[in-house]
N, C-alpha and C positions, 0 to 999 in steps of 0.2 A: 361404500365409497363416500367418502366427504361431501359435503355440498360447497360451489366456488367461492359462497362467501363462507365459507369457514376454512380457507385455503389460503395460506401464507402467500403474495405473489413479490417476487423478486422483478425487478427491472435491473437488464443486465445488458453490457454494447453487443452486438449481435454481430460484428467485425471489426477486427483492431488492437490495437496494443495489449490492451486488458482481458480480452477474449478466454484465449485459450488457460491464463493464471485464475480469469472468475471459475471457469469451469472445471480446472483443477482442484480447487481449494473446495469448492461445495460436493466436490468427490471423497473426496479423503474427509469429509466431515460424515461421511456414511451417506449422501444422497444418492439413489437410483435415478437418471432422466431419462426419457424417451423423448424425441424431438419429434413435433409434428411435421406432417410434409412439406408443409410451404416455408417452414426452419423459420417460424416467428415465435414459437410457444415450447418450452421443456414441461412436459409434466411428472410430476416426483411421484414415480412408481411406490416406494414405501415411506415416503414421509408427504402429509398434507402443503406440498412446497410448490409454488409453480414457477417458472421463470419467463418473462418477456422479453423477447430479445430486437432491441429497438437501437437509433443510434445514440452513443453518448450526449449527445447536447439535450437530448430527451429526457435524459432520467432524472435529473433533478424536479423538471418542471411535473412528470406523471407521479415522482411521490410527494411534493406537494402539493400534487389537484389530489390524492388519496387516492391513484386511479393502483398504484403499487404501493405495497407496504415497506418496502425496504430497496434500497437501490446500492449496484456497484462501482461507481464510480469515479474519476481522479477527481483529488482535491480543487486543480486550475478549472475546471468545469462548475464544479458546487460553487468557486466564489463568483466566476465571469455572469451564474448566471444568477445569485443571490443578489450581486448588483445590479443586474441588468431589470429583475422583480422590484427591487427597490426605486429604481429609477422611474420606472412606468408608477409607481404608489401603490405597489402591490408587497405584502410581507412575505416572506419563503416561509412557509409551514410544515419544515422539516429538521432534525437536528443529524447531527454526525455524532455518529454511536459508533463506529469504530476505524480503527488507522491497521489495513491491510499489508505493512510492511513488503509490496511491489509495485510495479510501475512508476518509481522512483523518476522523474524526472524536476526539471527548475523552470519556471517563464522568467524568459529573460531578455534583454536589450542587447541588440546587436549595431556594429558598425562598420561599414568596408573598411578593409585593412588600413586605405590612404585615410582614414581620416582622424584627425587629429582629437583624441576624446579627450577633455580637462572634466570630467565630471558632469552632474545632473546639467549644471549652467547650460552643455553644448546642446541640449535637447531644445533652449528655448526657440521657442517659432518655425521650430527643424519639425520635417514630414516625418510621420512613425508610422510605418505600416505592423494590421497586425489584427487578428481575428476574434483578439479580447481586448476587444474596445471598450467595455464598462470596467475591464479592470484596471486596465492602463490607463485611461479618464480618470481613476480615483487614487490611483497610485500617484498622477503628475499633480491632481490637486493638493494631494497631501502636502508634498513637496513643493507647491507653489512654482510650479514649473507650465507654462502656457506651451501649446505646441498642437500641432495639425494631425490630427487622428487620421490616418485613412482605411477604412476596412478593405482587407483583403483576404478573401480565402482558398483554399489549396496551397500554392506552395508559395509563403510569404518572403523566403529567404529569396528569388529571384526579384522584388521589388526595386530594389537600387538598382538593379542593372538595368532595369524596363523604365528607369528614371521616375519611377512613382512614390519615391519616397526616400529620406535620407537614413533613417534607423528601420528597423525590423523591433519587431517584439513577438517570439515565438517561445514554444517549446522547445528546451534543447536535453538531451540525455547522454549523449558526448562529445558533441560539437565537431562530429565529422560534415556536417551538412555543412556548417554554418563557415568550414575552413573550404569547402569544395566551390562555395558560394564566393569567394574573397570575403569573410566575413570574418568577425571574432566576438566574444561573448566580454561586454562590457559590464552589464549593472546585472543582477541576479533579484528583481523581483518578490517572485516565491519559488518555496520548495514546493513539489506535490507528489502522491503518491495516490494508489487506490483505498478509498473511504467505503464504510460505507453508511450511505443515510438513513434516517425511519419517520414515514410521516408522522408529525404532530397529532392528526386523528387518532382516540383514543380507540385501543383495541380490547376484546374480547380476553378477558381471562384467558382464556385459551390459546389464543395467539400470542399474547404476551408471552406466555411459558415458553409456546413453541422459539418464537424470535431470542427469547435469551438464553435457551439450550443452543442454538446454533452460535451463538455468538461464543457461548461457552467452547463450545466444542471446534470453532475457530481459532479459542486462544490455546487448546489443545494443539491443535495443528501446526499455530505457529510458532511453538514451542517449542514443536518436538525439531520441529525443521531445522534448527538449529542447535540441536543438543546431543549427547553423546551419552550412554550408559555404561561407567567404569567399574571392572569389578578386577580385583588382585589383594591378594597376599601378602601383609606385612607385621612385623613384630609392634606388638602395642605400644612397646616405645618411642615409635615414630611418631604415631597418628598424627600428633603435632604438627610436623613439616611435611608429611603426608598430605594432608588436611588445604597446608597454605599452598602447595601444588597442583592440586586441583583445578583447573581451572572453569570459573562461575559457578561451582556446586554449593547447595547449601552443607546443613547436616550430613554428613556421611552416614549409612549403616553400617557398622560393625557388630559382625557373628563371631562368634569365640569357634574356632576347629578344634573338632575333636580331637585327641589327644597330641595335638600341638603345641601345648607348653602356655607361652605367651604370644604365639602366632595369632590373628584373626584374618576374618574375609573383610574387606573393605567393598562396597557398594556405595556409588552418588552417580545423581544427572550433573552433569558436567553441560555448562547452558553456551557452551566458548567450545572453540576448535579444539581439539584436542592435536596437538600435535608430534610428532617422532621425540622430537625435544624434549615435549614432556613426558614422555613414556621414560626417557632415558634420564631423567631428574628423580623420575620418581622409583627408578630400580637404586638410581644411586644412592636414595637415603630410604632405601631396605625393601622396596616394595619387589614383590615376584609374581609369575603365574598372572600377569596383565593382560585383559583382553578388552578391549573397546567395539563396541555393539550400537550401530546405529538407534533411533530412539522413532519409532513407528506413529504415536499415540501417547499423549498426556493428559489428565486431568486432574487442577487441580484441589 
């Protein structure tokens, strides 16, 4: 058995949006967890991995104190709270090493339906409630927009109503909150999704390795997640428009069949939907024998 400091440890939100997608994705990367019983700790049965499971406003700050080597977390969290480090005089001593393709959401400025938005201008001196106060602070400085921050947390989109404030600035991901609230989505911020980060402290040969096989085997995962393995039957003289059919494959293989004449097998990962349509383009300009095979596992 490993000893802890020779043990890769993850900080990951222990309930919430991003939960059950972190714990998918280091599934299907080959990890075994077993969760301890007070459910704060995963430990990686065959790979030296352990997990933390703390709440998101957390993980930035425990992989830059090096308390975790690697964290899960959205992007609006890494920057509210890289600003918030910077503010106090203190530097974030971690980088974003990878862009996890879910938990897609936007921060964004909101306004009661009545109210008349002409752009940034309507913000000035106007209340913003809103839980990322270091980012919105640096967002209205940019823009040279003056205006009354007010922190508020849990559920920021009932503020106007409680008369505490004229704007909102939340998360939104598709604006049924914010239409339930009398609200509407005016200025869009940032985009964010889940990242994930790696402390600045230098690590062990060892750990390195391990850290960029999972990442490896991340971008495995998120490959395949969206790709398709086509294989069918067509005369060689298509491959051409064959080829431009395809959709997002690279190279094609092509196997000559046995005593097929000028017939081959065509095989490619197709990185795009494959869809009916294209199944029927691609019989029309000669292809036969099609079958589309979901895609498990890639590397490349």
């Amino acid at each position: 058995m490993s000893s802890s400091a020779q043990r890769i440890k993850i900080a990951v939100q222990k309930s919430g949006r991003l939960t059950d997608h972190s714990f998918d994705l280091l599934e299907r990367c080959g990890l075994k967890l077993r969760k301890s019983k007070d459910h704060l700790f995963c430990y990686g049965e065959n790979m030296p991995i352990d997990l933390l499971l703390v709440r998101d406003d957390d993980i930035p700050g425990l992989v830059s104190d090096d308390v975790c080597d690697l964290g899960i977390v959205g992007l609006n969290v890494v920057e509210e709270k890289r600003l918030a480090r910077l503010a106090e005089g203190h530097e974030t001593l971690f980088d974003k090493v990878y862009d996890l393709d879910f938990g897609h959401c936007r921060l964004s400025l909101a306004a009661p339906d009545d109210c008349e938005y002409r752009g940034l201008e309507s913000l000035k001196d106007a209340r913003i409630a809103t839980s990322y106060v270091n980012f919105l602070r640096d967002y209205l400085t940019k823009n040279g927009i003056s205006a009354d921050i007010e922190y508020f947390s849990g559920a920021v989109e009932i503020a106007p109503k409680l008369g505490k404030a004229d704007f909102i600035c939340d998360l939104v991901s598709t604006g049924g909150t914010l239409a339930a609230n009398g609200l509407r989505e005016v200025e869009v911020l940032m985009h964010s999704e889940a990242v994930i980060v790696q402390t600045r402290a230098p690590l062990s040969d060892d750990k390195q390795d391990l850290v960029d096989r999972m990442l490896q085997r991340l971008d495995g995962v998120l490959q395949a997640r969206g790709s398709k393995y086509v294989m069918l039957h067509a005369p060689r003289s298509a491959l051409g428009e064959i080829h431009a059919l395809l959709p997002g494959s690279e190279a094609p293989t092509v196997v000559p069949l046995d005593g097929a004449g000028d017939k081959v097998a065509v095989h490619a990962v197709c990185r795009e939907n494959v869809f009916w349509e294209t199944l029927e383009n691609l019989k029309a300009a000669g292809a036969s024998s099609l079958l589309v095979l979901p895609v498990e596992k890639m590397l490349a």
